[in-house]
C-alpha positions as a Markdown table, in Angstrom:
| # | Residue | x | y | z |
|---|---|---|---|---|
| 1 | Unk | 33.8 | 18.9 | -16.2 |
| 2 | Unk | 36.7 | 16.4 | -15.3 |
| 3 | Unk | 37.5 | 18.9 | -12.6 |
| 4 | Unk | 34.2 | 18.9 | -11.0 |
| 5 | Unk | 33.8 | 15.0 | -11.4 |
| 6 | Unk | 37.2 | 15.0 | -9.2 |
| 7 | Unk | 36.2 | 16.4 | -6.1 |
| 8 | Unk | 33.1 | 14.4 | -5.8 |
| 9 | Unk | 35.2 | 11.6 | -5.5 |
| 10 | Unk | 38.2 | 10.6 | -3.0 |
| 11 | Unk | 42.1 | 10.0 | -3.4 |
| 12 | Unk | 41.4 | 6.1 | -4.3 |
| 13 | Unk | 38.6 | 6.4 | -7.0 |
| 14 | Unk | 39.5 | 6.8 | -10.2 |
| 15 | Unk | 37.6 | 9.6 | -13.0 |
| 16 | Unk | 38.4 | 9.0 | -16.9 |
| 17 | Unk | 36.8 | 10.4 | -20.2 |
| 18 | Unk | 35.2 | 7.9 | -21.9 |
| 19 | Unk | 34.3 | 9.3 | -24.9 |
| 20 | Unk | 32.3 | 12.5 | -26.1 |
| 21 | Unk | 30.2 | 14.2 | -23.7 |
| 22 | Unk | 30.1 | 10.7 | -21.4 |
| 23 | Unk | 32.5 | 9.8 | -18.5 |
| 24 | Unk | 33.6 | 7.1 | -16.2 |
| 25 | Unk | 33.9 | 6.8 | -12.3 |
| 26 | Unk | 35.7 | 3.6 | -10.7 |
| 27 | Unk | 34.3 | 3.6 | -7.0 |
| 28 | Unk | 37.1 | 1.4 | -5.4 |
| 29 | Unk | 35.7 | 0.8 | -2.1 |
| 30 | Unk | 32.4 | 0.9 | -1.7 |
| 31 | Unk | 30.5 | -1.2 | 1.3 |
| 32 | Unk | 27.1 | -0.8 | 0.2 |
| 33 | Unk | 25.7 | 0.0 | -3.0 |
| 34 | Unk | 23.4 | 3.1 | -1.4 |
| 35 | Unk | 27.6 | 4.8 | -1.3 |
| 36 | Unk | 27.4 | 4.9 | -5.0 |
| 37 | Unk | 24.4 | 5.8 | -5.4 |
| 38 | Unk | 24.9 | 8.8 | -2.7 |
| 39 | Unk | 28.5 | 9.6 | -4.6 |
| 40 | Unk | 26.6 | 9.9 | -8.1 |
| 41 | Unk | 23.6 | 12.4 | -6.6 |
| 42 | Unk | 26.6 | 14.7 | -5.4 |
| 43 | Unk | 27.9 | 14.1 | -9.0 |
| 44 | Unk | 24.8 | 14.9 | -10.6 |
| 45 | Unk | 24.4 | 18.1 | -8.0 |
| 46 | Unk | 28.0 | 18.8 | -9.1 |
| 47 | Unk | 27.6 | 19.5 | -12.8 |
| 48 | Unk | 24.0 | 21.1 | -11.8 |
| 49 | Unk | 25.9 | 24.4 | -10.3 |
| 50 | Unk | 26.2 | 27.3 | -12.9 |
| 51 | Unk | 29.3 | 27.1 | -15.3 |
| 52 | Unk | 30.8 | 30.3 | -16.1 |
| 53 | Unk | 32.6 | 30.1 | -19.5 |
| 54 | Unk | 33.6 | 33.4 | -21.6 |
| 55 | Unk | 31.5 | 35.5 | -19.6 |
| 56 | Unk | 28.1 | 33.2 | -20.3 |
| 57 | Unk | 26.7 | 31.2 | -17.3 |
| 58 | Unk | 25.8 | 27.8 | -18.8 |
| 59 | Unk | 23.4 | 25.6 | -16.8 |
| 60 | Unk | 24.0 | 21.5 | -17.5 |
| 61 | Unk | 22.7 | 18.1 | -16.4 |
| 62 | Unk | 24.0 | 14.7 | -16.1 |
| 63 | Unk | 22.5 | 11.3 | -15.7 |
| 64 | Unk | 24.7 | 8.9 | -14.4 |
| 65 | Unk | 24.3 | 4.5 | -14.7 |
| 66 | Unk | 25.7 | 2.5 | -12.1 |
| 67 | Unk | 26.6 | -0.9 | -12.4 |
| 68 | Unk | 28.3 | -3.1 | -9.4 |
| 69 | Unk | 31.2 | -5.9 | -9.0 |
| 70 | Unk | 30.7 | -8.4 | -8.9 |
| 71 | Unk | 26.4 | -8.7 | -9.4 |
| 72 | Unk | 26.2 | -6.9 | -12.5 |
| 73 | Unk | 29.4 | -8.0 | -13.9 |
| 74 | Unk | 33.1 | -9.7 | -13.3 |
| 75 | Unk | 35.2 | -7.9 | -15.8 |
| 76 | Unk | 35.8 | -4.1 | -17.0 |
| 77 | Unk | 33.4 | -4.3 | -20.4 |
| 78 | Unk | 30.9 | -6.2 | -18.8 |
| 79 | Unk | 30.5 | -3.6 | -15.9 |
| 80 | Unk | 30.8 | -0.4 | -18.7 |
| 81 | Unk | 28.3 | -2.2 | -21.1 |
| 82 | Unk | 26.1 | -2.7 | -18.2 |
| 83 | Unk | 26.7 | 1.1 | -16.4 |
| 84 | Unk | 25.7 | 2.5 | -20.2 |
| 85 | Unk | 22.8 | 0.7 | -20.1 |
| 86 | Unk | 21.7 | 2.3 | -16.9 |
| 87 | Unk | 22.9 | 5.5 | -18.2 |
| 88 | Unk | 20.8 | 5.6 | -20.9 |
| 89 | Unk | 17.6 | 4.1 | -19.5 |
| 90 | Unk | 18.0 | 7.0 | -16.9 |
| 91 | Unk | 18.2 | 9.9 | -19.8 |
| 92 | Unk | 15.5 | 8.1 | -21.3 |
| 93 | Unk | 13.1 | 8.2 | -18.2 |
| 94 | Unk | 13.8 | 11.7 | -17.3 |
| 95 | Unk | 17.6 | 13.2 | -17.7 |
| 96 | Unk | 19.4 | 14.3 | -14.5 |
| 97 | Unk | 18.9 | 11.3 | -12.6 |
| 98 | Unk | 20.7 | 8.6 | -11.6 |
| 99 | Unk | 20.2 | 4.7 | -12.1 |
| 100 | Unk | 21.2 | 1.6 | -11.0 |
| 101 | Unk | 21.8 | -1.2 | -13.7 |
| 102 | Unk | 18.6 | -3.9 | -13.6 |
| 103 | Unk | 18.9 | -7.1 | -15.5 |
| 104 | Unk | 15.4 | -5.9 | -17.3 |
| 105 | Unk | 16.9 | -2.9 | -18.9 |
| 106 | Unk | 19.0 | -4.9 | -21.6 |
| 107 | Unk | 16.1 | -5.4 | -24.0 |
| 108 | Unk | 16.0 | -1.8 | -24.8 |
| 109 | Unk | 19.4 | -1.4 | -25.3 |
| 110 | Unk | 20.3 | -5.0 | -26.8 |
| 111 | Unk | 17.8 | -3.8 | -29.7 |
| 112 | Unk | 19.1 | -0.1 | -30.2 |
| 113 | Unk | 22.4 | -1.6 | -31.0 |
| 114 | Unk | 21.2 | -4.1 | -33.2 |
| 115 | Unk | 19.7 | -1.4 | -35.1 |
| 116 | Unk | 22.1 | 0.3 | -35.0 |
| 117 | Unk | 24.4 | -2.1 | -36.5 |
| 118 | Unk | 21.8 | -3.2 | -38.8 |
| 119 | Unk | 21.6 | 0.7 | -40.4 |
| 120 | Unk | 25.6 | 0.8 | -40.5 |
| 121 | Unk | 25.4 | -2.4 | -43.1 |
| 122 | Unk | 22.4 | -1.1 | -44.5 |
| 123 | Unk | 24.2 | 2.2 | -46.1 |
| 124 | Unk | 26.8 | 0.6 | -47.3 |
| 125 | Unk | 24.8 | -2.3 | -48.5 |
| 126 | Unk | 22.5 | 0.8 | -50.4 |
| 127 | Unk | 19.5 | -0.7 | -48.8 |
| 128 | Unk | 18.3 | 3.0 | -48.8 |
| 129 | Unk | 16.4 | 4.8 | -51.0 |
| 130 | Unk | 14.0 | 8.1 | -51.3 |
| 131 | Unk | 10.7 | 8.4 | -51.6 |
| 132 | Unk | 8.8 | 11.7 | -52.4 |
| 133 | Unk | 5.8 | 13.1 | -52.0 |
| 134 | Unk | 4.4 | 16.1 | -54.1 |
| 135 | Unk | 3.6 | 19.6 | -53.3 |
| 136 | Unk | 0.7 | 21.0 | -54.8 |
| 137 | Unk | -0.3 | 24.7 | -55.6 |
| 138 | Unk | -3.8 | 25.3 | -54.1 |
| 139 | Unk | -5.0 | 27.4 | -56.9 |
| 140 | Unk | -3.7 | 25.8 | -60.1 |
| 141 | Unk | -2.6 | 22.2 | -59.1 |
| 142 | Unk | 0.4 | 22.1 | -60.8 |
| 143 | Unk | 3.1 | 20.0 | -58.7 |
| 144 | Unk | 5.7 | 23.2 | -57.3 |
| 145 | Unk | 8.0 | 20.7 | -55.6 |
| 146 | Unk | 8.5 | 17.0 | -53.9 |
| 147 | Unk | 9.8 | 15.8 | -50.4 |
| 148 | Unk | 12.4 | 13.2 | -50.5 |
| 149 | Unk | 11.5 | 10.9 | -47.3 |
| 150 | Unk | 13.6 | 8.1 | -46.7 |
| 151 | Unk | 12.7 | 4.6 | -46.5 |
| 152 | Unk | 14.6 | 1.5 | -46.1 |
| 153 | Unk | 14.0 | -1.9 | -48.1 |
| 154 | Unk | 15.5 | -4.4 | -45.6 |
| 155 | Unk | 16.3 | -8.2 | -47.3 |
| 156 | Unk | 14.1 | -9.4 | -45.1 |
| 157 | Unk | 11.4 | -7.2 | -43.1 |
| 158 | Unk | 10.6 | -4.9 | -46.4 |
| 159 | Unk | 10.5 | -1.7 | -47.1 |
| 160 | Unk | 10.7 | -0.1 | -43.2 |
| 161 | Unk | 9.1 | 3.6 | -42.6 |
| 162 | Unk | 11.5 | 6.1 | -41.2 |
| 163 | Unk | 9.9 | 6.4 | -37.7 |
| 164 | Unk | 11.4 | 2.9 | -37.1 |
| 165 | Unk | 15.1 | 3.7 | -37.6 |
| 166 | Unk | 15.5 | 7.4 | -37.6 |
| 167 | Unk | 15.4 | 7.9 | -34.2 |
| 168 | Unk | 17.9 | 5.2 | -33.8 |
| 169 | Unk | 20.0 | 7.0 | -36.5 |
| 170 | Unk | 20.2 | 10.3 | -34.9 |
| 171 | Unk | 21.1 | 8.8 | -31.1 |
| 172 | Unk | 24.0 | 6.8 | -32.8 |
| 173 | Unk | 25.7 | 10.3 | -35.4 |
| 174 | Unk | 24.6 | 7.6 | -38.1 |
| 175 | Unk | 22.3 | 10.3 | -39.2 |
| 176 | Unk | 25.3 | 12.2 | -40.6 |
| 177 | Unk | 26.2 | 10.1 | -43.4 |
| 178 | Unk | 22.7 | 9.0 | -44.4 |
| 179 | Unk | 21.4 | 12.7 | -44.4 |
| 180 | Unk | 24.6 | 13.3 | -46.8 |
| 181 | Unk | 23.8 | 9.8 | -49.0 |
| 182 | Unk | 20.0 | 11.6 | -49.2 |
| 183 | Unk | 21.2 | 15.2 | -50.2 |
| 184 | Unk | 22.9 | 13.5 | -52.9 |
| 185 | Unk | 20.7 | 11.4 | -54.4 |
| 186 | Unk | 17.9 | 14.3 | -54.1 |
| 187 | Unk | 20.5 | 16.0 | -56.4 |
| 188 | Unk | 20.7 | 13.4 | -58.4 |
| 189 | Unk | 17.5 | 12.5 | -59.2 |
| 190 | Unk | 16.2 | 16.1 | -59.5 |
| 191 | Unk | 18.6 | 16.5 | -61.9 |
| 192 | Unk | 17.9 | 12.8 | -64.2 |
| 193 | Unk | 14.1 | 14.3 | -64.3 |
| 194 | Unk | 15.0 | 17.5 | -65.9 |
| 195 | Unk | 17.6 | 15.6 | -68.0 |
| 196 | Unk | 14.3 | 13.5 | -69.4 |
| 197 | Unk | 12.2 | 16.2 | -70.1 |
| 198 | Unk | 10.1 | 16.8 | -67.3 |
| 199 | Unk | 8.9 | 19.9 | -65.7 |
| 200 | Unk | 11.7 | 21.2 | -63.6 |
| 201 | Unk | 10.8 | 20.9 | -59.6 |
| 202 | Unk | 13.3 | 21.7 | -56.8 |
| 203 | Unk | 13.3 | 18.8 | -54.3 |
| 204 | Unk | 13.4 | 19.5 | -50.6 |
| 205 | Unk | 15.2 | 17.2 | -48.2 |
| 206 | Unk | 15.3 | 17.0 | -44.6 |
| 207 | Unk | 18.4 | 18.2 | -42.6 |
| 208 | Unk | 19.0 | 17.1 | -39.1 |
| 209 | Unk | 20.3 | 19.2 | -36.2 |
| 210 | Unk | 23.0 | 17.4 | -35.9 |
| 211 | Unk | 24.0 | 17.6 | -39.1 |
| 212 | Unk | 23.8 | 21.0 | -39.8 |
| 213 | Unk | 25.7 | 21.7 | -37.4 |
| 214 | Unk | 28.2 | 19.0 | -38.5 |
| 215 | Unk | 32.2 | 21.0 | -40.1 |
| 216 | Unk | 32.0 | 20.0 | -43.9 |
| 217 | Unk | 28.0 | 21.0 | -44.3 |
| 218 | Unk | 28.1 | 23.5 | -47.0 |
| 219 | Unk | 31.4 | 21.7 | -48.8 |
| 220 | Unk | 28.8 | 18.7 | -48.6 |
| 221 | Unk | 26.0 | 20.9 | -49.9 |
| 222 | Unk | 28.4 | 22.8 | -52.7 |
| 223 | Unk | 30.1 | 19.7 | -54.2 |
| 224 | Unk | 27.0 | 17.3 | -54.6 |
| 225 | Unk | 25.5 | 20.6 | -56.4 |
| 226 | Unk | 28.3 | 20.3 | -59.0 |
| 227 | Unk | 28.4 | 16.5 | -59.1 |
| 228 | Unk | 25.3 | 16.6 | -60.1 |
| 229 | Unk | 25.0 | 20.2 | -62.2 |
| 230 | Unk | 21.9 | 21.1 | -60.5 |
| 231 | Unk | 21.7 | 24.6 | -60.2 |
| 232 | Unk | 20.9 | 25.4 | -56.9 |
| 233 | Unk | 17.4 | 26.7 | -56.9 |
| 234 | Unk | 16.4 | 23.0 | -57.3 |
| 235 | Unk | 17.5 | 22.1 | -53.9 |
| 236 | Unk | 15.2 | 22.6 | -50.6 |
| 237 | Unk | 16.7 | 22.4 | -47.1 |
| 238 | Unk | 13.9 | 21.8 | -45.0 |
| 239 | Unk | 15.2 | 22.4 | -41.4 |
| 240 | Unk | 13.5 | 22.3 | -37.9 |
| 241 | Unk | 13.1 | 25.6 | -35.7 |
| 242 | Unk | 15.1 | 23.9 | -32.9 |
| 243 | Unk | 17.9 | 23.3 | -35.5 |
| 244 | Unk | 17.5 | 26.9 | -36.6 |
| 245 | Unk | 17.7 | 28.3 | -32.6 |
| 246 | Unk | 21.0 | 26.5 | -31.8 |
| 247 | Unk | 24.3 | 29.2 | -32.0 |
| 248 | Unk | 21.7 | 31.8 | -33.7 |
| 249 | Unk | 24.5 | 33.5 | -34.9 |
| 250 | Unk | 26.8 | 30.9 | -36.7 |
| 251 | Unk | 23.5 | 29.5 | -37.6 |
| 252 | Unk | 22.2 | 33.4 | -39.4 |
| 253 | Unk | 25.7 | 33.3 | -41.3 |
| 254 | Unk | 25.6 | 29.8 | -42.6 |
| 255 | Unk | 22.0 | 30.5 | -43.9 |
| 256 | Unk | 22.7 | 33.6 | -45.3 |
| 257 | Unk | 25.4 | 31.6 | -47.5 |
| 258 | Unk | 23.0 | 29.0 | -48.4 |
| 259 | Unk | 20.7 | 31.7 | -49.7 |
| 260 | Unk | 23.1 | 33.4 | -51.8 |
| 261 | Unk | 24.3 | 30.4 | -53.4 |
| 262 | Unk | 20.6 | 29.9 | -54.7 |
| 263 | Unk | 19.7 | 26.8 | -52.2 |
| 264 | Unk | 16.1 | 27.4 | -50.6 |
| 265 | Unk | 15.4 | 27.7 | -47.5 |
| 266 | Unk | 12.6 | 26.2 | -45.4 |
| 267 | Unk | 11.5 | 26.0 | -41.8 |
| 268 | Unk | 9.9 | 22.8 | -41.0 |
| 269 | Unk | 6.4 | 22.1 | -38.3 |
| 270 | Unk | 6.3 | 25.6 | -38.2 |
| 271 | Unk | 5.0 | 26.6 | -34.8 |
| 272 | Unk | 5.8 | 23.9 | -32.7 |
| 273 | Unk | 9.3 | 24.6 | -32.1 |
| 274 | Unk | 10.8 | 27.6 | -30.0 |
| 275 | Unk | 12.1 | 29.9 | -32.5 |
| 276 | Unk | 10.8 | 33.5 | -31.7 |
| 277 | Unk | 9.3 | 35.5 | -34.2 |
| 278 | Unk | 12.3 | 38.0 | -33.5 |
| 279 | Unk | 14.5 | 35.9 | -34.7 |
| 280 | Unk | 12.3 | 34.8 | -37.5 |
| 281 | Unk | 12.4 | 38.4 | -39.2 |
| 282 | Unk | 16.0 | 38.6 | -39.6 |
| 283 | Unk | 16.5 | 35.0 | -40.5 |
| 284 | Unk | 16.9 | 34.3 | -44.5 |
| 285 | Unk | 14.4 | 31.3 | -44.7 |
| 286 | Unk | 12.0 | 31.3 | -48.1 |
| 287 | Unk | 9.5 | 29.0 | -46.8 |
| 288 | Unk | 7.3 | 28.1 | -43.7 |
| 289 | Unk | 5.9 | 24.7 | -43.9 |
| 290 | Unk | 3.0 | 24.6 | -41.2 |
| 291 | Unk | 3.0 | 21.7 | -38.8 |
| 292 | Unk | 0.3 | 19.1 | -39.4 |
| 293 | Unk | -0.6 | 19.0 | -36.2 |
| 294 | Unk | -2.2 | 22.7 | -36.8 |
| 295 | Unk | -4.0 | 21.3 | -40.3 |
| 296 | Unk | -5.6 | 18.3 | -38.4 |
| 297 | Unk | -7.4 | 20.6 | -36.6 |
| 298 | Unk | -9.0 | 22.4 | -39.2 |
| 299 | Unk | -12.9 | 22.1 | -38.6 |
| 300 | Unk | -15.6 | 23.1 | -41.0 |
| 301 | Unk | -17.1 | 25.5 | -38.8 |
| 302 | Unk | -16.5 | 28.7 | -39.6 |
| 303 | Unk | -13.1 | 29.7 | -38.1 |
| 304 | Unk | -12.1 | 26.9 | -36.7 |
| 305 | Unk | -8.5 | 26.8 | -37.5 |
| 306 | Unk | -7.4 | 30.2 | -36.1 |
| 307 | Unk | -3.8 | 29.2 | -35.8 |
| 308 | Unk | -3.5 | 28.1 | -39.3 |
| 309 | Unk | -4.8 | 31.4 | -40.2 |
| 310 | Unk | -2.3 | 32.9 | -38.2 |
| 311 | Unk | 0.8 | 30.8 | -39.5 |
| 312 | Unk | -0.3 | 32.0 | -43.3 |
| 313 | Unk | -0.6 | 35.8 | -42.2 |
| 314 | Unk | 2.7 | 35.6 | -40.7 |
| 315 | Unk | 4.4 | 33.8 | -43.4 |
| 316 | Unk | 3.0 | 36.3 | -45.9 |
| 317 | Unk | 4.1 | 39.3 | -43.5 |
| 318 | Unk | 7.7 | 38.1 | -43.3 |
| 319 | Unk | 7.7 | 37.8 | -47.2 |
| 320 | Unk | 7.5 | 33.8 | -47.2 |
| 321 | Unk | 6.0 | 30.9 | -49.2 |
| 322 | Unk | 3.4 | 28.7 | -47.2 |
| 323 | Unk | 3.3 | 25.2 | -47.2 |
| 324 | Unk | 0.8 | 23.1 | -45.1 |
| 325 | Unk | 1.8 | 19.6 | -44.8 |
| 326 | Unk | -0.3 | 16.8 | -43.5 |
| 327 | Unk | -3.7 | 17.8 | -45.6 |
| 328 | Unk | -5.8 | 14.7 | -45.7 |
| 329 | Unk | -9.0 | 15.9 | -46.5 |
| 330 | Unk | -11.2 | 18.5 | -49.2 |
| 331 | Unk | -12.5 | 20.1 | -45.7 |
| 332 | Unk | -8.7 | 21.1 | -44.8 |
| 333 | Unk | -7.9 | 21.9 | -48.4 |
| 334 | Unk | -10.9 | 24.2 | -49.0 |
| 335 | Unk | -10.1 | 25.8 | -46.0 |
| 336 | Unk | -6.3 | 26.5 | -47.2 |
| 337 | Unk | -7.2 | 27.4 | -50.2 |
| 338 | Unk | -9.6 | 29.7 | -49.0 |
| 339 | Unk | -7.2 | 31.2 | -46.4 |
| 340 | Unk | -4.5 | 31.6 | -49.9 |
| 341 | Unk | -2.2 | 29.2 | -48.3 |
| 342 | Unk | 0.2 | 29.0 | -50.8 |
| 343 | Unk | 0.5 | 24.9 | -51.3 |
| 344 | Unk | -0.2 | 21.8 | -50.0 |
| 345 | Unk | 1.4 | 18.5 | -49.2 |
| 346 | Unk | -0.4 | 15.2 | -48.0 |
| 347 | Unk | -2.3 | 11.9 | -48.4 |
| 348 | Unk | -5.3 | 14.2 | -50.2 |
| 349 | Unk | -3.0 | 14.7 | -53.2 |
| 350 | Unk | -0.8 | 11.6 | -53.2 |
| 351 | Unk | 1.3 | 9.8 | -50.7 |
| 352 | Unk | 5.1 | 9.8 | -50.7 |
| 353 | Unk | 5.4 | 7.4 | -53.7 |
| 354 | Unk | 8.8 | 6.1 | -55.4 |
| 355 | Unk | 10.9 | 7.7 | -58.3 |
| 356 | Unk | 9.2 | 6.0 | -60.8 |
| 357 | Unk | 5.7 | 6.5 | -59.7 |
| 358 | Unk | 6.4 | 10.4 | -59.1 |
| 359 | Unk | 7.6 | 10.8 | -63.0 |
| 360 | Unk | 4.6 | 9.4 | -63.9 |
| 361 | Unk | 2.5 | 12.1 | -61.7 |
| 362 | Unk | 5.1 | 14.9 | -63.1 |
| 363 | Unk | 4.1 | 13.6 | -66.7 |
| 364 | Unk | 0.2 | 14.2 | -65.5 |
| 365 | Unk | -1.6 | 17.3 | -66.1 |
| 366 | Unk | -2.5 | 19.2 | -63.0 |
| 367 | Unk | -4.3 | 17.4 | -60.3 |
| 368 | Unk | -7.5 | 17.8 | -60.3 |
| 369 | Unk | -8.7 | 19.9 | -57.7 |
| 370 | Unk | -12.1 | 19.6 | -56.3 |
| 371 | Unk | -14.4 | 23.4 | -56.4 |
| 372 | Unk | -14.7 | 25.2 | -53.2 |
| 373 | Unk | -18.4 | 25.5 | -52.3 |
């Protein structure tokens, strides 16, 4: 890359790593801003052109910020603060483009890094905490297993849903330590509820790309397993089917490890991701959880939820359990049911509720379920 970025430039710019995947360019002498903006399209054209790496042609894109001297800024930080800006507000609006820094564009990025900051202090502050919401067998009612779905109780704001600072987490790596804090209080907690009494129930948590993919995953898995002495059929490592198509290979080995260790395995929003159904037969998951996008759409007419239908044949063809998340209503449960969906998750059982709330439903007798007509 650092080769490429140097011949788009000449003998008195200057090209420097920044960081990562992210790079600077120091145009010297440039008249006119438009001579930027020209060099940064050939840069961007640049990194477009095939790479050819251990025999694999790789295809990439770049955006590129630009920010000027002395308008957008008088000293080195200023200028890079401002360029990043750009940069980002041109990945955000597109990817492989190129942008020139506006004064307007600082709201954005002025309140990603405040949350950003903000979520650092808030983990080691343990302003963090898990709740989870119960999966229910269709037929009997029982509870088979809980969610652990983060939440943050900020001092002052309350207690924050994750769609608010998630996103922010996984553009900043912060993701990586609080998906490592969750996996071990999921331990820890499944393991206190069996330690009082209650019916044994693994826990699933959600694992982010990222983090998957990050060196130290299993150790992480494997020790907080033995902190904790829950045997490992008690954890659930609910993973995306993007997460699962990245480096199939390494990714089909690392699983594989998983499952023999005991840990199970499931594919989250089944169906809405590109994993092919190739893949999907040679890949050790346990359990298809079907995207709630697909439930919604479950209409009392008669067959009106032919995917759904579809998802559950399939899971039961490849040998896997079949969760539907996102049930809301008796329609889309009597449908389910009907269809021998295996369980259910959503607002028509219970909503993700806190640790104590959820031993009270675990001391419960089986909910209730309503007769299918």
């Amino acid at each position: 890359m650092a080769r490429r970025l140097s011949t788009c430039v000449r003998e008195s710019d200057t090209v420097s790593r920044h960081g990562g995947d992210e790079f600077l360019v120091l145009l010297s002498e440039v008249d006119q801003p438009e001579d930027a903006g020209l060099i940064a399209e050939k840069i961007v054209s640049s990194i477009a052109e095939p790479h050819h790496v251990a025999g694999h042609e790789l295809r990439l894109t770049a955006s590129v910020g630009i920010a000027l001297y002395p308008e957008d800024g008088q000293d080195a930080q200023s200028l890079i603060m401002r360029a990043d800006t750009a940069m980002y507000h041109a990945k955000n609006t597109g990817r492989n483009k190129v942008g020139f820094y506006r004064s307007d564009m600082e709201a954005p990025a002025t309140k990603r890094s405040s949350i950003e900051s903000e979520l650092r202090s808030a983990l080691d502050a343990g302003e963090f905490e898990l709740f989870y919401q119960p999966t229910i067998d269709l037929e009997t009612g029982q509870i088979r297993g809980a969610e652990a779905l983060m939440r943050w109780r900020h001092p002052e704001r309350g207690l924050i849903p994750p769609d608010q600072f998630i996103p922010a987490a996984e553009a900043s790596a912060l993701i990586i330590p609080m998906g490592r804090w969750a996996l071990r209080e999921a331990c820890r907690q499944a393991r206190a509820w069996q330690d009082a009494g209650l019916p044994p129930i693994p826990i699933a948590v959600n694992v982010s790309a990222l983090q998957f993919r990050t060196a130290g995953f299993l150790e992480d898995i494997q020790r907080f397993l033995l902190e904790t002495h829950l045997p490992a059929r008690f954890l659930e490592l609910e993973l995306t089917e993007s997460a699962l198509m990245v480096d199939t290979a390494a990714t089909t080995s690392l699983l594989e490890v998983l499952k023999k260790s005991g840990v199970v395995l499931k594919v989250d929003d089944f169906g809405t991701g590109p994993s092919s159904l190739s893949y999907l037969q040679h890949c050790p998951v346990d359990v298809l959880k079907i995207d709630q996008s697909f439930v919604h759409h479950i209409l009392p007419a008669p067959g009106g939820a032919p995917l759904v239908r579809a998802v559950i044949a399939m899971g039961k063809s490849l040998g896997c359990r079949v969760v539907a998340e996102g049930v809301e209503t008796k329609q889309q449960f009597a449908y389910l049911r009907a269809e021998h969906c295996d369980e259910g998750q959503g607002f028509h059982f219970s909503p993700p509720v806190n640790a104590e709330t959820f031993e009270q439903l675990l001391r419960m007798a089986p909910f209730a379920l309503p007769a299918i007509e």
